[in-house]
N, C-alpha and C positions, 0 to 999 in steps of 0.2 A: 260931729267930727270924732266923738267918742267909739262909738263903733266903727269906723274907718281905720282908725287908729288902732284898735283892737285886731281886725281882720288884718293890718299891713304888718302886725309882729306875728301872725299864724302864718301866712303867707310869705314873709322871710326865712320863717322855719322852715316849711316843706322848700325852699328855693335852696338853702344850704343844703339841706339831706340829698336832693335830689341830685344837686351841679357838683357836688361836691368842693372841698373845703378851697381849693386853687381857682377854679373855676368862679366860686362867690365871692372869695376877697378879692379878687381881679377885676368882674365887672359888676356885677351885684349888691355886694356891700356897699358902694358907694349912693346907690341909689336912695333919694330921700323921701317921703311924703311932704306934699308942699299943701301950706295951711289952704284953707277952703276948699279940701275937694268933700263931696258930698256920697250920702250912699249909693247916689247914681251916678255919679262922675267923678274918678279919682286922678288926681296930676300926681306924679312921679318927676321926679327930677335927678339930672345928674350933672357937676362940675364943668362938664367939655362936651362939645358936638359930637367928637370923635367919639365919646365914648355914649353919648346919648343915640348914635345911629346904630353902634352897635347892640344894643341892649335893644331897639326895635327894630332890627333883622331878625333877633335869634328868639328874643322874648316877647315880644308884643301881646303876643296872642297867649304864649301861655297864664300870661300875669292875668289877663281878661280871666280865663278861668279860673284862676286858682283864686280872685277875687271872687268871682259869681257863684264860687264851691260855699264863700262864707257868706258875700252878700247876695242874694239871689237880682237885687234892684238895681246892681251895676249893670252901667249898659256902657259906657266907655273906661276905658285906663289909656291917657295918655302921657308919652314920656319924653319929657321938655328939658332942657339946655337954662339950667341956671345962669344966669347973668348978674350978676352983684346984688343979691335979693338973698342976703344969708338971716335977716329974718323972718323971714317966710317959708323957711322949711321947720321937719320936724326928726330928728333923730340923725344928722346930718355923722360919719365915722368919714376915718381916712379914705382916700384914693385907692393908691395901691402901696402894697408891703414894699421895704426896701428890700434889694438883691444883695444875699448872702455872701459876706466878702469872702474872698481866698483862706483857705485854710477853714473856714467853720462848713460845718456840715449842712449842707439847704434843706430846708425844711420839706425833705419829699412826701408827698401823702403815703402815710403807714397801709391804706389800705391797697396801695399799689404795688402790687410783687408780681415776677414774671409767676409763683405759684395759685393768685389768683385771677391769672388773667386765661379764660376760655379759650381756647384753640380750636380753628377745624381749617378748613380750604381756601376762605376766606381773606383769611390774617397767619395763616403758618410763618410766608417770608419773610414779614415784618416780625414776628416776635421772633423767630431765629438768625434775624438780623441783628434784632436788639441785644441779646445774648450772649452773641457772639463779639461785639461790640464791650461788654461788660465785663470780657474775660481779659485776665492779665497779658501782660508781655504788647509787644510791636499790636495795632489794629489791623484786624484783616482788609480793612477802606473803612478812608474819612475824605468828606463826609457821608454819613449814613442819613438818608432822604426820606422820612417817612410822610407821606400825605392818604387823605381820604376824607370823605366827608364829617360834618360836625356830627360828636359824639360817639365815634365809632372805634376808639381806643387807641388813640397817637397817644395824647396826653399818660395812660396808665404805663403803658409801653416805657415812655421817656423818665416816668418814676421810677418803674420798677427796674431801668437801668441805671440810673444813678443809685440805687438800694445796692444792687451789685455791684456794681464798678468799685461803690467805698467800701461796700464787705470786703473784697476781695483785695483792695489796696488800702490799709486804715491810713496809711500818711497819703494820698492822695486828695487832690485838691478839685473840686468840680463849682458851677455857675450851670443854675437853671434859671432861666429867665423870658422871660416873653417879647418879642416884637416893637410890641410897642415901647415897653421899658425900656428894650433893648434903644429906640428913638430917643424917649424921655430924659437917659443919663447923656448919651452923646450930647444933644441940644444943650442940657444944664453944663454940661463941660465946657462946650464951645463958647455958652456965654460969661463961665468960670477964668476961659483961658485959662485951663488946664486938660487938653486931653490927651495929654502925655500921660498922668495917672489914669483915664480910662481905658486907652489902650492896653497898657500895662498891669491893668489889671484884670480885663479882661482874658488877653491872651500870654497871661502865665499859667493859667490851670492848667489840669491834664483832662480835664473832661467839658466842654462847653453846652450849653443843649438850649436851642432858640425855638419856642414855639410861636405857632400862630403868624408864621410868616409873610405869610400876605398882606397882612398889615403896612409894610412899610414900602407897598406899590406905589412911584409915583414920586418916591422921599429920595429924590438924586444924592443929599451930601448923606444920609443914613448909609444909602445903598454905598455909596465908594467907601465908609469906612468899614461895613461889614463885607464889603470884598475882598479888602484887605486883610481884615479876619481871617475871611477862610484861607484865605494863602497862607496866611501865616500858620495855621495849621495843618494844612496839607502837606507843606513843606516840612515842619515841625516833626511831623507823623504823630500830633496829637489828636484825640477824640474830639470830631465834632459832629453833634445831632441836630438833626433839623427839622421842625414838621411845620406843615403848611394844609391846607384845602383842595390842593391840586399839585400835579406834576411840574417840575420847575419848568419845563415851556409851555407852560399853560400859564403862566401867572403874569398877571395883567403889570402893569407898568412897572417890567422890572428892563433890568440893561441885557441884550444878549448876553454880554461876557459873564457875566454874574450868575442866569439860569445855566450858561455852559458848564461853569465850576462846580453848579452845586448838584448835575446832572453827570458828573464824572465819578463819584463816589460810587455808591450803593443809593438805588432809588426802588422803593416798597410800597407799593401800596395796599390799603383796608381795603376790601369791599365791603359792601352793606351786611350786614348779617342775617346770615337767610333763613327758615323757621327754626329748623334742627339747632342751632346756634342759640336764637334767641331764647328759646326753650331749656339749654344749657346753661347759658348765662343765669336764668332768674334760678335754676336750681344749683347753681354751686352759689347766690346768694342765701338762698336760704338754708344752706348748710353751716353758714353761721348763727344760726337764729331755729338750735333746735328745738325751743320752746314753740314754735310758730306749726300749726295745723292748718299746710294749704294742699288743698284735695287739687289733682293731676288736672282735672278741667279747668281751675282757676287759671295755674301756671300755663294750660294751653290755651287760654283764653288772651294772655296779655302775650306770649308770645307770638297770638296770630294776628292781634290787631293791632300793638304795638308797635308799627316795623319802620318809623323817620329813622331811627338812631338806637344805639344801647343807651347813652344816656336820658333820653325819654324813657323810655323802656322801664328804667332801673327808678326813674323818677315815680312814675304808675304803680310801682310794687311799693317805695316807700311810702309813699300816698296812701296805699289800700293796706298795710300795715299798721300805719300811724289811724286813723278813722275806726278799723275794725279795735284797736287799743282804746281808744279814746273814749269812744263809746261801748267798751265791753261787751262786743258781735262775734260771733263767731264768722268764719271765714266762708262764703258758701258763691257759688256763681252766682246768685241772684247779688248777693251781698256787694260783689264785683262789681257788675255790673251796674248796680245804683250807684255807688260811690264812683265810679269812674267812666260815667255815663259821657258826660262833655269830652273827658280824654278821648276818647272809645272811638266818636265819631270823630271829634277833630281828625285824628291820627290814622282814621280807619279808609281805603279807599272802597268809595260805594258800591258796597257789591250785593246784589240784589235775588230774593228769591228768583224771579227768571231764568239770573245766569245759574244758579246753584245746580238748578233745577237742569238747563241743558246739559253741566257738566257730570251732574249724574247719571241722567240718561245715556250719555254718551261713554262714561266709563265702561257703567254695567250693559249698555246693548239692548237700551230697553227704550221704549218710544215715550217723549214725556210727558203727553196725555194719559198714561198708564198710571202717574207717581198722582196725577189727580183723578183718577177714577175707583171704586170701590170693589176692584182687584183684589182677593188677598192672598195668592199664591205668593211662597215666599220669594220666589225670582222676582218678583215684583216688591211685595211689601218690605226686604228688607232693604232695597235701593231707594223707596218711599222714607222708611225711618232716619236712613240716614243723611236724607237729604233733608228732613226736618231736622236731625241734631245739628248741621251746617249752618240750617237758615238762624238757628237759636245761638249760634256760636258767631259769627261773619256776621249776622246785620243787628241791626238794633228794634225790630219789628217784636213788636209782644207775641206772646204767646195765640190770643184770640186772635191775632193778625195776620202768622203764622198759618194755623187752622182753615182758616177761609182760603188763603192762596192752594192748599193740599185740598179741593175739592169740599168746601165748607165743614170741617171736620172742627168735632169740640177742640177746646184746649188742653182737655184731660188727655186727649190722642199723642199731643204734641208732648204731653209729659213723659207720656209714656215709652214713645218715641224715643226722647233723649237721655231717659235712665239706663232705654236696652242698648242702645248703642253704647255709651257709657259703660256698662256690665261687659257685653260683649269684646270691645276696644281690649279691655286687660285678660281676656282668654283666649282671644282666637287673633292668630297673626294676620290672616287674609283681611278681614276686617279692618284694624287698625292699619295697615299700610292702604288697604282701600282710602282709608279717610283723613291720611296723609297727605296720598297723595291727591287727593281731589282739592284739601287745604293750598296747598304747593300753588297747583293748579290755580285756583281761585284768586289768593293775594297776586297772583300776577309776576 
């Protein structure tokens, strides 16, 4: 139980770094280690169903890994619905933080500003919505609707406007708060009989911001009081924020009149972020971390195979930060690659020398019994090389494995291969957009 115990406070660490600090005191932190799990079976426990189904939607699978990263002999992590068995857990902290009353400043993550949040075609509307939202005087529409899928930057967004909003107004008043919470206080009012102070307190700020709204699909007395809400701020002509997982008529047990209101505002959505983005993203992280030595193939490496979310993405780099520190490594693709071997392929969809191999042929115009035959004109050999540096980058196949698919060729070939294209990539523009765009291509 000793080492269990050890691996569930390494394993909390990389979960904080990675979900960030809103994100783990909301559903993670409450998470407990329950006495008897062994180094091949660990139980996790958390307070409420509700909150225990969400932690295996979103995490199941990662906690598997990030367990089997320390203990190689885990073969299950399940995550179970405590029932009055408060001794039988181990390291047991609060639920969730209380929401920040009127007048005090909510505790928004410092690392969320519209100045670090990446831009491109993606996400422009949604972060020039947010913006514009955060500026003084009358709002230009409330409510502002932002959705998209998990980890793709609502949350930072929703920070980095309330950073603004109180820059810009210091005696102004704002409430960020989540979904569920947003249920949790109503419910305890209702059974207070007192929800004249929740209302009232709620809808006196000047800035409201409700995340994760889907949550309350299905919660008929939740939904009529936060209908009421947003009237009241419509009317008002105060800021109200809103993100959710989808489009307000996309969202499952909600009341028409309710998706109508909240579909009359401003409604934004994220798309996924697509290589050139995600490749941005990990470089303006490591522009705060210029003590860190990570060579261009690394950063293309997680940006290609990385692609659920940013925040997996962003979890992968602290991961291979945190390892390459711990054990005093320098930072190399092989290095990558070992350490984030399970991520790599969880996350990766299978893309296999064959396809590489048709996609290059078919770029360059060349037949792809050529790329395995002992050709070596360079109209050939360099379409060869870099469809080796592809297969080395895209799948998880070794080197010797690599070679045999390219007409039984050493492993030394395959080296050599991915250094020249490597070399070449940073001189010669045809090249490098060659291998872009075959990347593009490839992830799908």
């Amino acid at each position: 139980m000793e080492a269990v115990s050890k691996a569930w406070s390494h394993v909390r660490g990389n979960l904080r770094r990675s979900a960030g600090q809103r994100l783990f005191d909301q559903w993670l932190k409450p998470v407990v280690l329950i006495q008897g799990s062994t180094d091949e079976a660990v139980r996790l426990g958390l307070p409420s169903a509700f909150m225990t189904q969400w932690v295996k939607n979103h995490y199941s699978e990662r906690l598997l890994l990030e367990f089997r990263a320390v203990l190689p002999d885990v073969t299950s992590v399940t995550i179970e619905t405590m029932a009055d068995e408060p001794k039988q857990v181990l390291t047991a902290e609060p639920a969730i933080a209380p929401v920040a009353a009127p007048g005090e400043r909510p505790a928004f993550d410092p690392r969320f500003s519209f100045e670090r949040f990446v831009v491109d075609s993606t996400n422009r509307v949604a972060f020039n919505a947010a913006k514009a939202v955060a500026q003084p005087g009358m709002p230009q529409f409330s409510p502002l609707y932002l959705h998209s899928g998990t980890g793709q930057g609502k949350t930072h967004l929703m920070h980095a406007l309330g950073h603004a909003f109180l820059d810009a107004n210091p005696e102004a008043t704002a409430i960020y708060v989540t979904a569920e919470r947003f249920m949790f206080e109503f419910v305890q009012a209702l059974r207070n009989k007192d929800t004249h102070a929740f209302k009232t307190r709620l809808r006196s700020v000047d800035l409201l911001m409700i995340d994760d709204l889907q949550f309350i699909g299905g919660k008929d007395a939740t939904q009529e009081e936060f209908f009421h809400t947003v009237n009241e701020f419509m009317s008002s002509g105060k800021r109200l924020v809103i993100a959710a997982d989808r489009a307000p008529q996309a969202l499952e047990g909600f009341e028409p009149r309710l998706a109508g209101r909240l579909g009359s505002g401003l409604v934004a959505d994220i798309k996924p972020a697509e290589l050139e983005l995600r490749r941005a993203i990990v470089a303006r992280k490591l522009e705060d971390m210029p003590a860190v030595d990570m060579p261009d193939e690394v950063i293309d490496l997680l940006a290609a195979r990385i692609t659920s979310n940013v925040r997996e993405l962003e979890g992968a780099l602290n991961r291979l930060l945190a390892y390459a520190n711990l054990s005093n490594e320098t930072i190399t693709i092989d290095f990558a690659v070992t350490t984030l071997g399970e991520v790599l392929r969880s996350a990766q969809r299978r893309i296999t020398i064959d396809e590489i191999q048709r996609a290059v042929s078919s770029h360059f115009e060349v037949k792809q019994i050529d790329l395995i035959s002992e050709r070596r004109a360079v109209a050939i050999a360099r379409p060869r090389q870099i469809a080796m540096y592809l297969a080395k980058r895209l799948t998880t196949r070794s080197l010797p494995e690599i070679g045999r698919k390219f007409g039984n060729r050493d492993h030394s070939t395959v080296i050599h291969a991915v250094r020249r294209i490597e070399e070449l990539r940073g001189k010669d523009v045809e090249i490098d957009g060659a291998v872009r765009a075959l990347m593009r291509s490839l992830e799908g």
